[in-house]
LUMPAMI-157947 format. One record per atom (N, C-alpha, C): x, y, z. Coordinates in steps of 0.1 Angstrom, whole numbers, plus 5000, padded with zeros to 4 digits. Each point is the difference from the previous one (the first is absolute). Example, Ala and Ser with C-alpha at 12.3 -4.5 7.8 and 13.67 -1.06 7.14 Angstrom:
// LUMPAMI-157947
513249435078
499150125000
500950125000
499650114993
500950115000
499250115008
***
This chain:
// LUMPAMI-157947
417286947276
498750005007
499849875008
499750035010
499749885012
498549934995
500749825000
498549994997
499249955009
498550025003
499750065012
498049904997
500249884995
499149934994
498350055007
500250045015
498950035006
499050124992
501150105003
499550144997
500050014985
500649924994
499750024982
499249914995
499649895006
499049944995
498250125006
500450025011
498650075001
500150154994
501150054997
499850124989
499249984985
500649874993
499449984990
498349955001
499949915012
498350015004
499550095001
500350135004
499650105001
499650064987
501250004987
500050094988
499049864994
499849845004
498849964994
498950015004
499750055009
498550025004
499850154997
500750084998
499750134993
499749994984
501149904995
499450034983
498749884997
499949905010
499349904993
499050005012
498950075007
498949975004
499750165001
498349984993
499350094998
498750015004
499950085011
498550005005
499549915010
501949955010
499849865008
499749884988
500549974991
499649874990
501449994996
500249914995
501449984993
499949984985
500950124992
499850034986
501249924997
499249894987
501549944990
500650104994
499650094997
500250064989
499850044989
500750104987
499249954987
500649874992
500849925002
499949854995
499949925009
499450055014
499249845011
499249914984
500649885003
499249874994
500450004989
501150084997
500649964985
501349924998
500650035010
501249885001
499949905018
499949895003
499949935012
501450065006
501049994987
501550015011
499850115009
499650164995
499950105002
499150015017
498849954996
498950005009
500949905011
500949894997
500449935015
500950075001
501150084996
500950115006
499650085014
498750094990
499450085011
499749935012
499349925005
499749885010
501249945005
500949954997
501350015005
500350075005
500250105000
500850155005
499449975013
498649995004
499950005013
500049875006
499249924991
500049815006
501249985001
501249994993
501149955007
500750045012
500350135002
500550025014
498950005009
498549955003
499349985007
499849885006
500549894990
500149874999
501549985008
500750074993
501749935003
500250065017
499650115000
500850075010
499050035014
500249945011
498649975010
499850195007
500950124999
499750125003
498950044988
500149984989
498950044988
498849944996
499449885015
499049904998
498750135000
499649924991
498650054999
498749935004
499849895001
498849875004
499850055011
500350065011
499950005014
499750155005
499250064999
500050125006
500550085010
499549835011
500950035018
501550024995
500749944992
500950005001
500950114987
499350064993
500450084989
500950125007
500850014996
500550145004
499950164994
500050075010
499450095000
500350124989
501750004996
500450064989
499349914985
500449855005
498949924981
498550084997
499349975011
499050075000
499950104993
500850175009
499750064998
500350094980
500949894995
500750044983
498449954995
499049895003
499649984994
498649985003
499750105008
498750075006
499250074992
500450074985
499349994989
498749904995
500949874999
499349885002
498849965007
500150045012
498949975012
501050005014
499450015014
500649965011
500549885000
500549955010
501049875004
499249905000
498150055003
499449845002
499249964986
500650154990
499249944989
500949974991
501249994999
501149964991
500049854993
499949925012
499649864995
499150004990
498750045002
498950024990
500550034987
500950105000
500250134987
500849884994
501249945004
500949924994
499549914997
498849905005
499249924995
499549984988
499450144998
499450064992
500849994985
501050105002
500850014989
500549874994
500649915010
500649884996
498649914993
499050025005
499049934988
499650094990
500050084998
499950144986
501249934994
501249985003
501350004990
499749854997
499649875008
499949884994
498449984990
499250094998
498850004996
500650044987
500450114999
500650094990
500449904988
501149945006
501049904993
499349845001
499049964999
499249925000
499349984988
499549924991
499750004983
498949935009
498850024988
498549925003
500349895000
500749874998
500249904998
500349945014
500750145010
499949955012
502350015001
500249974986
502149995001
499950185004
501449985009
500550085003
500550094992
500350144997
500650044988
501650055006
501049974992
501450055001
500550124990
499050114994
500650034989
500750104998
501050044993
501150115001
499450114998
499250014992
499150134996
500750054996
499850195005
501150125001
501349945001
500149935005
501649985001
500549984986
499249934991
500649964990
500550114988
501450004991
500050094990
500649944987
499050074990
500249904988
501850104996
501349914998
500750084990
499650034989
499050024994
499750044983
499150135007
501050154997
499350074999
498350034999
500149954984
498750024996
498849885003
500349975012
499149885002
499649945016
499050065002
499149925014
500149885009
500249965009
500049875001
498449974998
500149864994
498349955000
499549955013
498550015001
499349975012
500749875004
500649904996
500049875002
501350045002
500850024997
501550025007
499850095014
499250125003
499850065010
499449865013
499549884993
499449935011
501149935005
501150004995
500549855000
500449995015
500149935004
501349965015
501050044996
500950095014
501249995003
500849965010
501349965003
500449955006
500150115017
500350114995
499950115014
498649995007
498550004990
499049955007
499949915005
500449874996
500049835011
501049995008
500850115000
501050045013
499450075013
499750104989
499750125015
498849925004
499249914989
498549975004
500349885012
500949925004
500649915013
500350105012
500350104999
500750115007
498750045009
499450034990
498650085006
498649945007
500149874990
499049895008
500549965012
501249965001
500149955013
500350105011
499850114995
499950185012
498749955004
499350004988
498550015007
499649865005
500349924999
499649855005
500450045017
501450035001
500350045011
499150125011
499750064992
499650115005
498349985004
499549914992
498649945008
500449895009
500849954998
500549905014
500250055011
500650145001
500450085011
498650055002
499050084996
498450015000
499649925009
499849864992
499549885008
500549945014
500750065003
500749975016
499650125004
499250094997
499950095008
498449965012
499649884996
498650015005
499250014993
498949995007
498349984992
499850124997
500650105002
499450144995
500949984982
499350014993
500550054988
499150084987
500750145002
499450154992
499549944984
500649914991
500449994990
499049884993
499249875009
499149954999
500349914982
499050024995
500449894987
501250074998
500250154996
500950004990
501149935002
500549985010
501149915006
500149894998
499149954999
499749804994
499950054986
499550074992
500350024983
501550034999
500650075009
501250054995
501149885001
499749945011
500849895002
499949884991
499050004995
499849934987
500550014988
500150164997
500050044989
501949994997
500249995017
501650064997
501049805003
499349935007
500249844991
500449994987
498850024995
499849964985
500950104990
500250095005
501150124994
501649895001
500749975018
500549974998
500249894998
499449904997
500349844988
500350104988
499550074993
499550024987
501650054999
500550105007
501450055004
500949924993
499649905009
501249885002
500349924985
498849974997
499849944989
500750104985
499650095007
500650114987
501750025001
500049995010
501749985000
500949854997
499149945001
500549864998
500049974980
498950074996
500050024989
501350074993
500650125006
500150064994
501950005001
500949885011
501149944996
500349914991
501250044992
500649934990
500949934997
500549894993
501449965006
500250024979
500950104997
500749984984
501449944999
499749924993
501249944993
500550034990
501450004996
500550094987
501249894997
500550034988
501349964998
501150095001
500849955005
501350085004
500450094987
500149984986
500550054991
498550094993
498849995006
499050124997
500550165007
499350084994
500350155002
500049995016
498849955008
499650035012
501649895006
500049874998
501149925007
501150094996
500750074990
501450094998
499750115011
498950025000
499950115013
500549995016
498849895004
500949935013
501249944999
500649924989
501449995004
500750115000
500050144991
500950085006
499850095010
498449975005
499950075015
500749915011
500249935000
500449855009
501550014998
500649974991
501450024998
500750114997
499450174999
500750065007
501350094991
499749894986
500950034990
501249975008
500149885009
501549975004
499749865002
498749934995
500149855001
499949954987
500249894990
499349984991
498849915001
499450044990
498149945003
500149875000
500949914996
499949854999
500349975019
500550095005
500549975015
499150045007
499050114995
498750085008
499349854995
499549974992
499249934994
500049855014
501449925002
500249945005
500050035016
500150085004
499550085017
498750025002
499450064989
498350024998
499649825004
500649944990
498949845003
500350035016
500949985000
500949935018
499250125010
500250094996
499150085016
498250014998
499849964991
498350004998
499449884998
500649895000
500049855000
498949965001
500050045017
499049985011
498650074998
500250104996
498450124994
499749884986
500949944993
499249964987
499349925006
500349875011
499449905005
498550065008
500450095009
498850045009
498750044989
500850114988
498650064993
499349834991
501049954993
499349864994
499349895007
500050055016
499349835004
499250075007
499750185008
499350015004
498750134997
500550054990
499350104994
498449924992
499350025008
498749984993
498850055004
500050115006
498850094998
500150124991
499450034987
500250094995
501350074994
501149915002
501050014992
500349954987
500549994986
500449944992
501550074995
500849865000
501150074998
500649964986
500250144994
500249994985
501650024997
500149814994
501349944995
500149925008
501049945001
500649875006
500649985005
500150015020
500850075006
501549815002
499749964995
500849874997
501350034995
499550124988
501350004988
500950045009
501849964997
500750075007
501250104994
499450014986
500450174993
498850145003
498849935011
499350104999
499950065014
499550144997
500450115010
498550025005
499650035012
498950035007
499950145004
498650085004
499950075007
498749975009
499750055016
498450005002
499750135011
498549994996
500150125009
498150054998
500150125004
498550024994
500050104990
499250004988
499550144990
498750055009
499750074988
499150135007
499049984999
499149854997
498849944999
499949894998
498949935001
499549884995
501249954981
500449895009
500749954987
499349934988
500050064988
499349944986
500149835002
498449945002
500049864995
500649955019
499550135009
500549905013
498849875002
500249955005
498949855004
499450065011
498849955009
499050125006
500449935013
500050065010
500349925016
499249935008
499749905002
498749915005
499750105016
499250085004
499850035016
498749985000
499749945010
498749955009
499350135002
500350145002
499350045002
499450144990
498850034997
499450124991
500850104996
500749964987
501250134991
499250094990
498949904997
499750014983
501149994992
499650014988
500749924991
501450064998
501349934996
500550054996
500750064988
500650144999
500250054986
500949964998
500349984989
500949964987
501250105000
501349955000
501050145000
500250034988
501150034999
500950084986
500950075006
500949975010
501450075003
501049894995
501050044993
500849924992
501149925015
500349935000
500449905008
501350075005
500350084996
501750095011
499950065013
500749915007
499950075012
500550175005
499750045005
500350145002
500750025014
501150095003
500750005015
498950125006
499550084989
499250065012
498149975006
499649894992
498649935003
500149915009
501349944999
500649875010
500350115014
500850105002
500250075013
498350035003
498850054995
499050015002
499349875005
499949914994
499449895006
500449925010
501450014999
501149935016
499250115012
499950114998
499150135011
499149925001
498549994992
499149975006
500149815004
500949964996
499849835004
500549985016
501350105002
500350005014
499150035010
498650055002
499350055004
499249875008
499649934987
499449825004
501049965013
501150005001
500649965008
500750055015
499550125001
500250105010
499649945016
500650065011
499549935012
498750034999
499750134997
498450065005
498749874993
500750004983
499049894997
499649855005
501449965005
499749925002
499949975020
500050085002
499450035014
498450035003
499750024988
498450055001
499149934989
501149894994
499049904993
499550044986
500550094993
498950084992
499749914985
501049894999
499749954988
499449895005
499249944990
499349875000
500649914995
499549864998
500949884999
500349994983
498950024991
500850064985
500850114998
499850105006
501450104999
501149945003
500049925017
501449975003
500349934989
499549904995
500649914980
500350084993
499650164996
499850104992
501750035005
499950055016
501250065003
500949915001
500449855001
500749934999
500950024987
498849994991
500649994981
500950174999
499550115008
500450124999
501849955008
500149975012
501050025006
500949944989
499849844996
501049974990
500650104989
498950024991
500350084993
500850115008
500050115010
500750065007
501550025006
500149844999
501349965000
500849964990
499049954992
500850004986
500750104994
499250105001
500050134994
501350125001
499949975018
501650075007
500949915000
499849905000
501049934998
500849984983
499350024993
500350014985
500850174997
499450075009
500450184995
501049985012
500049955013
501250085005
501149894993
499949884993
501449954994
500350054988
499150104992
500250044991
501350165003
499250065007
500750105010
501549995004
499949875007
501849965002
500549894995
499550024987
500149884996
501949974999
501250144997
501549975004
499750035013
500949895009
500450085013
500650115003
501050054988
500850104997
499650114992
499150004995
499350114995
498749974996
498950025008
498850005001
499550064987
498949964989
499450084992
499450085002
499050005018
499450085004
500650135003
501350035000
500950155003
500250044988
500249944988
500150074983
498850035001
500150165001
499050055001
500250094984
498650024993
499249955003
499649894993
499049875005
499649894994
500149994991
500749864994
500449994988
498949944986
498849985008
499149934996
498850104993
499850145005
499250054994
501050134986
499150024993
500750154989
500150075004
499250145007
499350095005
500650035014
501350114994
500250085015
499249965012
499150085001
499349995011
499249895007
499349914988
499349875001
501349925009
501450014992
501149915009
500750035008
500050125011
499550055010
499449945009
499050024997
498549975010
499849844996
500749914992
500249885002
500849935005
501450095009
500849995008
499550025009
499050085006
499949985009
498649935008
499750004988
498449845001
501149885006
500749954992
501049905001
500750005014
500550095002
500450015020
498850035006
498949994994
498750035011
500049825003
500349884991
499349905001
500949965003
501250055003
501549915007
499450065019
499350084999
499850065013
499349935006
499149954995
499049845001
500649874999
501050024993
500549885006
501150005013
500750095000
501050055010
499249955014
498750085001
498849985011
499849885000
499349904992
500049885000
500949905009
501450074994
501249885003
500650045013
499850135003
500750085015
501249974999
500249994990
501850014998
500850124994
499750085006
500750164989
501150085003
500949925012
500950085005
501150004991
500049854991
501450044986
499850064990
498649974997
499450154991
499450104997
500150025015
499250125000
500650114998
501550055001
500550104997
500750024985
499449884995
499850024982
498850094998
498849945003
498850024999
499350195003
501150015015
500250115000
500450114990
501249964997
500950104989
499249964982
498749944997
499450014993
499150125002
499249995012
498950054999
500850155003
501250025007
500250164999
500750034988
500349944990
500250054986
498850024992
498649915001
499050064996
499250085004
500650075012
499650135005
500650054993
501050074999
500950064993
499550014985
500249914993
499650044990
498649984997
498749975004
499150105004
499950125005
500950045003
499950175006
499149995013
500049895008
499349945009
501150125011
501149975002
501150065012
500450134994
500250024989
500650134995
499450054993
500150124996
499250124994
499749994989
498950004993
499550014990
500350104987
500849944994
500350134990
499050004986
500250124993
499150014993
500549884982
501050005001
500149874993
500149865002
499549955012
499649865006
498749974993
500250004988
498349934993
499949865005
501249894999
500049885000
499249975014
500250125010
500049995015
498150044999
500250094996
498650065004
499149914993
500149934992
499149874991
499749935012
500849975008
499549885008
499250105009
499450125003
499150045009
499250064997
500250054990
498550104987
500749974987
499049974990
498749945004
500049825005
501549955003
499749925003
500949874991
500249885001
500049924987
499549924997
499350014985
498849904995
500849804994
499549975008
500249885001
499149914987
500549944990
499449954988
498849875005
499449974994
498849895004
499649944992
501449904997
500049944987
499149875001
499350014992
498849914996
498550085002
499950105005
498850135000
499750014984
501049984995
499650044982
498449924996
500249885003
498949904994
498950075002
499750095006
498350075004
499950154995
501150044996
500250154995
501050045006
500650124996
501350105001
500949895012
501150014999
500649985002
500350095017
500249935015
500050115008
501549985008
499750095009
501150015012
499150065008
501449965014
499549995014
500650125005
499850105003
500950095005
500249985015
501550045005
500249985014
500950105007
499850105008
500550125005
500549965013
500549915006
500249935014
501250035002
501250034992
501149925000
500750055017
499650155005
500650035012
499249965010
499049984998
499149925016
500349895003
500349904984
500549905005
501549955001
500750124999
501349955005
499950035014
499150125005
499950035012
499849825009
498549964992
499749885010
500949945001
500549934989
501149894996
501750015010
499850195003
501350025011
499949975014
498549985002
499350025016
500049844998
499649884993
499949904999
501349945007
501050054994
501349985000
501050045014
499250085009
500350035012
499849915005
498849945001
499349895009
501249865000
500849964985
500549925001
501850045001
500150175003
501549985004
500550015012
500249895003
500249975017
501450105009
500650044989
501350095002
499750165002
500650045010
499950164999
500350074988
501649984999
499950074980
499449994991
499649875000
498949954988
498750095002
499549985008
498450085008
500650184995
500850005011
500650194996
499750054985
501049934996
499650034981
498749974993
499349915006
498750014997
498950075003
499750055010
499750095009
499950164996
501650014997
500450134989
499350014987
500449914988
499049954992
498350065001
499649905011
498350055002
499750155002
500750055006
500450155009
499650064988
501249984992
500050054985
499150014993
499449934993
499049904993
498750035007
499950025015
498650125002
500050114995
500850065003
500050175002
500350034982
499949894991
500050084990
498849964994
499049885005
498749994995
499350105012
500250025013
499250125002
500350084997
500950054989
500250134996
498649994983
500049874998
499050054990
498849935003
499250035010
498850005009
499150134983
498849985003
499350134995
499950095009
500450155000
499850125006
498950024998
499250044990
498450045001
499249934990
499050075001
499249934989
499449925001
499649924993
499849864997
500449895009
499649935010
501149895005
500950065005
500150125006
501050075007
500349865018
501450054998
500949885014
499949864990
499549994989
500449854995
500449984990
500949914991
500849984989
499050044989
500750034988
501450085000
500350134995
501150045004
500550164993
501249974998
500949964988
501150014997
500750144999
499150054998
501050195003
500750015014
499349895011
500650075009
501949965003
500049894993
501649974997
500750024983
498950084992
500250004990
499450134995
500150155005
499550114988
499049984996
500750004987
499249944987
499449914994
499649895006
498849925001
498849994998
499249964991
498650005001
499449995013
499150005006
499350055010
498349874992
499849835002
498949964997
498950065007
499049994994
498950065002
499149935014
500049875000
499649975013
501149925005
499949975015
500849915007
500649894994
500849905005
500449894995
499849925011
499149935000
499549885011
501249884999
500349964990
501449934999
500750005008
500850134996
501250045010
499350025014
499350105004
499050025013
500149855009
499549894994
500049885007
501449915002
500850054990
502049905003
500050115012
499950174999
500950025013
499049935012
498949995000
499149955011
500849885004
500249904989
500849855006
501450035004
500650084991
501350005017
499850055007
499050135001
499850065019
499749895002
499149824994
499549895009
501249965007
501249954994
501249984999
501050055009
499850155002
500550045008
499949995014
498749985003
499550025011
500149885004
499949894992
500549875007
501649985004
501050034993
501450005001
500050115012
499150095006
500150055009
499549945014
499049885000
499749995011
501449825002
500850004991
500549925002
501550035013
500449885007
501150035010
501150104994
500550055003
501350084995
501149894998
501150054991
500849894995
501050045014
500649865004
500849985008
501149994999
500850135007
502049944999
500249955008
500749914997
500849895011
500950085003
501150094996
500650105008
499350085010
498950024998
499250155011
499349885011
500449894999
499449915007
500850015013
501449974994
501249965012
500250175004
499850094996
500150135005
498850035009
499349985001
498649965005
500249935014
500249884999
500349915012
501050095005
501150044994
501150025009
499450145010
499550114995
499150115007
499449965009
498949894999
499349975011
501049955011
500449894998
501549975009
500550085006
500450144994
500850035008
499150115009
498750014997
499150095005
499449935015
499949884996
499349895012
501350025012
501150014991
501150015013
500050135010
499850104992
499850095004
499050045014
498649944991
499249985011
499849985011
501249845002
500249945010
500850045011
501150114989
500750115010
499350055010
498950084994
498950125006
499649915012
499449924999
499349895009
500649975009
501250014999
501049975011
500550155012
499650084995
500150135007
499549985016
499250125003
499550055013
498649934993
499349935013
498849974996
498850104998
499149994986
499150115000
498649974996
499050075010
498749925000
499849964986
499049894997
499449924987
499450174993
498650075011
499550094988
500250125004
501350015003
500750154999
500850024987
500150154996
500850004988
500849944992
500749955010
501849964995
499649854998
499049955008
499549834999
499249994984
499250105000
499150034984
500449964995
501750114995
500550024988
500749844998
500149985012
500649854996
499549904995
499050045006
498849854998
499750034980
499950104994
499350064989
501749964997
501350005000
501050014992
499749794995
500049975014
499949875000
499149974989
498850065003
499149964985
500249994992
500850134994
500350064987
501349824994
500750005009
501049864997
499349925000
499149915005
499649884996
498950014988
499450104997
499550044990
501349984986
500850055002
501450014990
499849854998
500849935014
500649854996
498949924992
498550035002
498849914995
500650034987
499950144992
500150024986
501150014991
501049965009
501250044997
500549954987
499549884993
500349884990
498950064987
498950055004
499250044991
500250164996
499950065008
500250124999
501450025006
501450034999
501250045004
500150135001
499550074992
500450135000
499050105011
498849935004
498950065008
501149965014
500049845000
500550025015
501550055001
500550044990
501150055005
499850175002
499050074995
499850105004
499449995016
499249925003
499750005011
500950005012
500849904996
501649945003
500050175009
501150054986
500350135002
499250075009
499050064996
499050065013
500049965015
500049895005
500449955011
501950005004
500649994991
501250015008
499950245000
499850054994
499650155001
499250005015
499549925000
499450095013
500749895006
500549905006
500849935009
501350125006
500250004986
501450195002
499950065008
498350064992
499750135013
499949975010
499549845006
499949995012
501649985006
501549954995
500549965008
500650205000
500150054991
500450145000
499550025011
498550025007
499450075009
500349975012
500749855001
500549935015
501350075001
500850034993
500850004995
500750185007
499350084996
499250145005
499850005008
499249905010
499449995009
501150035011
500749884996
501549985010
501150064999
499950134993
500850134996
501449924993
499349934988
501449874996
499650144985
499550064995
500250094988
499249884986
***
């Protein structure tokens, strides 16, 4: 399946303005206001490709186009959209707003106690998570943006206070973001001979190093991370153990909330207070690939083209990027950590128990090597590792091949999903997990990511293929009717026998949303260049220009008679070529072609002419 980012992002706007607005109003749902993550999903789906992508702008009516409009004319016309979005974006920050004035982050519904017989408590339903102070960076700075684009429109503006509350509201959301992410990295220290240190050394060595030699490569390639985290980590970090000792083994990264006993982050500007964690201090590969998402966002050209943070965020986002680098830089050395055989290809991860969980931790783990890959713009030596990862976890995801009816291991990772532990949730009641149904959307993004950085035809080809793939088997489980019909998910439709959830999955719904964002940028980007189609290129025009010069030399023929036209228009067609020839090769060598084709026909016609056959 061709992926086709235009037309399938406005299909899915389409199947969201059919299930979620009622009566011209926009319906949460039956759990609107019970989880934040949930409620910023939905708002995503449309804020981000409105934000990212300048055909899906919405601020500007003159300039909205006519097909965005028309998916989401439910809503209101083109001059009332701004309003409606206005609107909702302060409903969803009011919502998540505590009388105290703090922002709320709380997992709600998302959350599930593992003890059967037991509830999560109201207070574990409140807590922060780290997918909300992610997506909640993601979304504020949509809408920061999106009244910025407003406010250049002129003195006319539909939307009046709410616009100044929302822009308020969505400030103070993102510090409070920030802050909650900054809380919520860890740096653990272990001893090499603990359960957790025997773990990484035989994920590290591969069962072909011995751990006294991992042990001594560990100091020597993380050296530098022990120095950076000890002299510069001081907002909201505490690092537990002694990153000095040199029998001791590190990990950092983010968990799934507010870390137990974090220290609170000094910001200048209105958070309210901060809560108290209780996520036990382990970093996780897939809250860290979550939070790397919404931290990259602070740093994008758009934000910082349009100003959107203030002078305490940029300190907020400073302490974020470090941490950011720390983080990829810690997972992709873990990753390769042999030159010779990468841990990240023993598939699957050696670090989790759980079939499936070490799976979908394989490929958290190349999500954050993908972030750093990008980072470093260096992926031409490994990128065709990286590759032959991610198409083996297609594969055995049943991502590329057929789903059989005994792929349980397979089908876990897409119904119902895999529940990720939330260790330190105990202290408030039941014990919970996170469940996460992504695993094929985001190999999808993570493939499209990976186009952008392979500068090589083969490399891109097989990637490309991949994505191809990796669509057409999540639009095969789109919903057919019902309920959230056109949006995630239906496992039957690659899987029979599947349960069939009762409502949509806003989750999944919003990952495919970010790689259609993904795609569509890797699409407005130059085409990759052969330096072979280059010199084939030049040589065409060359020999085409010669040609020309032939004709020219003939029987003289008026400027705007036929035979002068065609010349003048061949002539175009070539200096058009030679302009693009370096960037595009393969356009001007088609052009190339085209002009020596009709130079043919013309010398054939002289040719005729002079009874030469």
């Amino acid at each position: 399946m061709q992926i086709n980012p235009r037309e399938q992002l406005l299909a899915i706007w389409s199947s969201i303005a059919r299930h979620s607005v009622t009566d011209g109003k926009w319906n949460w749902g039956p759990h609107g206001g019970r989880s934040s993550v949930e409620d910023a999903e939905r708002l995503l789906c449309l804020m981000y490709p409105a934000t990212e992508i300048p055909a899906f702008q919405l601020s500007d009516p003159d300039l909205m186009q006519k097909d965005v409009a028309d998916v989401l004319k439910a809503l209101g016309g083109r001059l009332r959209l701004p309003e409606v979005f206005c609107g909702m974006l302060r409903e969803f920050t009011a919502t998540h707003t505590a009388d105290d004035g703090s922002p709320g982050f709380c997992g709600g519904s998302y959350f599930t106690s593992r003890d059967p017989g037991q509830e999560p408590t109201a207070r574990q339903r409140a807590l922060g998570v780290v997918d909300s102070f992610s997506m909640s960076i993601t979304l504020c700075l949509a809408t920061l943006g999106f009244l910025k684009d407003l406010a250049g429109r002129g003195p006319w503006d539909p939307v009046g206070v709410t616009a100044a509350e929302l822009k308020e509201a969505a400030q103070a959301r993102l510090t409070a973001a920030m802050v909650g992410l900054l809380r919520s990295f860890t740096v653990n220290v272990f001893d090499a001979e603990s359960e957790r240190g025997r773990q990484l050394c035989a994920l590290l060595g591969q069962d072909k190093v011995a751990d006294r030699v991992v042990l001594e490569e560990f100091q020597r390639r993380f050296g530098s991370l022990r120095a950076t985290i000890r002299d510069h980590f001081d907002l909201g970090t505490d690092v537990l153990g002694s990153l000095d000792q040199r029998n001791q083994l590190f990990e950092c990264g983010w968990t799934w909330g507010v870390v137990r006993d974090a220290a609170p982050v000094p910001a200048e500007e209105h958070t309210g207070p901060q809560p108290e964690g209780c996520a036990a201090a382990v970093p996780s590969p897939y809250f860290t690939v979550v939070a790397l998402d919404g931290i990259v966002d602070l740093f994008s050209d758009r934000t910082l083209k349009l100003g959107l943070l203030t002078p305490d965020q940029q300190r907020l986002a400073e302490a974020l990027r470090l941490r950011r680098q720390v983080a990829q830089q810690y997972w992709s050395g873990i990753a390769r950590f042999l030159p010779s055989d990468w841990p990240l290809a023993d598939i699957p991860w050696r670090m989790a128990d759980d079939g499936p969980v070490a799976e979908y931790h394989t490929l958290s783990v190349t999500s954050i090597l993908v972030h750093g890959l990008a980072r470093e713009r260096t992926a031409d030596d490994d990128l065709p590792r990286v590759v032959d990862v991610l198409q083996r976890l297609a594969e055995r995801g049943r991502v590329t091949s057929r789903m059989t009816r005994d792929a349980r291991t397979a089908l876990r990772l897409h119904t119902p999903g895999i529940a990720l532990p939330l260790e330190g949730s105990e202290l408030l009641g039941p014990p919970l997990s996170w469940t996460v149904n992504d695993f094929s959307a985001q190999l999808l993004k993570r493939t499209v990511q990976l186009c952008v950085l392979g500068r090589t035809l083969p490399a891109q080809g097989q990637l490309l293929r991949l994505a191809e793939q990796t669509m057409e088997h999540l639009w095969r489980r789109r919903r057919r009717d019902g309920t959230g019909a056109g949006l995630w998910d239906d496992v039957r439709g690659v899987h029979p026998g599947a349960p069939q959830p009762a409502e949509p999955s806003w989750g999944l719904t919003e990952r495919v949303v970010e790689a259609m964002v993904a795609a569509s940028l890797l699409l407005a980007q130059q085409p990759i260049r052969s330096v072979d189609l280059v010199v084939v290129a030049r040589d065409l025009i060359s020999e085409a220009g010669h040609l020309l010069g032939v004709e020219r030399q003939g029987p003289s023929v008026r400027a705007d008679g036929a035979q002068g036209l065609e010349l003048a228009a061949i002539e175009s067609r070539l200096r058009r070529a030679g302009r693009i020839a370096e960037e595009k090769p393969g356009t001007a060598a088609a052009l190339a072609l085209h002009a020596l084709a009709d130079l043919d026909a013309l010398a054939r016609a002289r040719q005729s002419a002079l009874g030469g056959g």
